[in-house]
C-alpha positions as CSV (number, residue, x, y, z in Angstrom):
1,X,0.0,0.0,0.0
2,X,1.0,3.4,-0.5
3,X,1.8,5.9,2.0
4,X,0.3,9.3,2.0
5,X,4.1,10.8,0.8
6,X,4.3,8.7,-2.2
7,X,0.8,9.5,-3.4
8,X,1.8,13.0,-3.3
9,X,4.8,13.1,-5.0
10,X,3.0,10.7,-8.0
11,X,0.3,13.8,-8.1
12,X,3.2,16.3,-8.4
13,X,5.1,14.3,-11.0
14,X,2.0,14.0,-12.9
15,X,1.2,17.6,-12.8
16,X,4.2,18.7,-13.7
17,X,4.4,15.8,-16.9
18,X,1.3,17.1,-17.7
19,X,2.1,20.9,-17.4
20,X,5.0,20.0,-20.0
21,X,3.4,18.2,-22.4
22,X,0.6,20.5,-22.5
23,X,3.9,23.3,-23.5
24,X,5.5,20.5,-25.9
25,X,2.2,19.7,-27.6
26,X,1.0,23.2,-27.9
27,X,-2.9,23.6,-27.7
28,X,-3.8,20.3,-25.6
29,X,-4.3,21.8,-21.7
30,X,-6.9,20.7,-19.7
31,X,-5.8,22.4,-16.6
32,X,-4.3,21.2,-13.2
33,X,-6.5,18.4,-13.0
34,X,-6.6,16.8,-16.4
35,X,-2.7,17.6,-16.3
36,X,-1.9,15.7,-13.5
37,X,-4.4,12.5,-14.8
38,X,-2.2,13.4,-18.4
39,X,0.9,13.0,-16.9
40,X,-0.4,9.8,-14.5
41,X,-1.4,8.0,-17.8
42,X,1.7,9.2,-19.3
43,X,3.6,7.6,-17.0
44,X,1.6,4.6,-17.3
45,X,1.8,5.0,-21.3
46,X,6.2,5.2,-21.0
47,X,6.3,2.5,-18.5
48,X,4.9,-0.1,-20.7
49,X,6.5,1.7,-24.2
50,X,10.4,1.7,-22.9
51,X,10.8,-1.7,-21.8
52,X,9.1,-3.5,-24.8
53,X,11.8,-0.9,-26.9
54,X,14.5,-2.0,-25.0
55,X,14.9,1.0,-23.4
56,X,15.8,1.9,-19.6
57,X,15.5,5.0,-17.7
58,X,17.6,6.3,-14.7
59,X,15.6,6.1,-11.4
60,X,14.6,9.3,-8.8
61,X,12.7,12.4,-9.2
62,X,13.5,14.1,-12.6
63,X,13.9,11.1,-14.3
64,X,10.4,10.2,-13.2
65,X,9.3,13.5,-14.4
66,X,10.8,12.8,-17.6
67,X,9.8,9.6,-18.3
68,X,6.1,11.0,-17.8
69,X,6.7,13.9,-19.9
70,X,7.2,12.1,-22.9
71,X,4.2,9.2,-22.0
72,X,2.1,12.1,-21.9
73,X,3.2,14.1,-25.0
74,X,2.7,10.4,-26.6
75,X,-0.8,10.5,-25.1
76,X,-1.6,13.7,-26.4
77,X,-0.5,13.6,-30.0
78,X,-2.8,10.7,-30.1
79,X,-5.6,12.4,-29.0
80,X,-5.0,15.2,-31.2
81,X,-5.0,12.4,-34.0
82,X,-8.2,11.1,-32.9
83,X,-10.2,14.3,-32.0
84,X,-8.7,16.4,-35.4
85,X,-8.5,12.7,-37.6
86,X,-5.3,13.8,-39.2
């Protein structure tokens, strides 16, 4: 189970993940909120993506905010793909 610290820090990664792929992907916000569920999904989204690529990440903080960042910029391309359909 997770303690109370951990569940914070996962909110703030997300939020900020999703706050940077909302800059990177310019147009897609959906304020604090629907940044932080972005950047949780992101994570999500990279941790499944790198390892089937062969692909490791360092561990602590900014990594973890990295390897959200781009989940969630992956997540948000697609959605512009499927909302626009180009």
């Amino acid at each position: 189970m997770l303690g109370i610290e951990s569940i914070i820090i996962f909110l703030i990664v997300g939020a900020i993940a999703g706050w940077l792929a909302g800059i990177i992907v310019k147009g897609f916000g959906f304020g604090l909120l629907g940044n932080i569920v972005v950047g949780i999904v992101g994570a999500f989204i990279a941790g499944w993506l790198f390892p089937q690529l062969g692909w490791g990440v360092g561990g602590g903080f900014l990594w973890a905010i990295v390897h959200a960042t781009i989940g969630a910029v992956i997540l948000l391309v697609l959605l512009r793909i499927i909302r626009t359909g180009t």
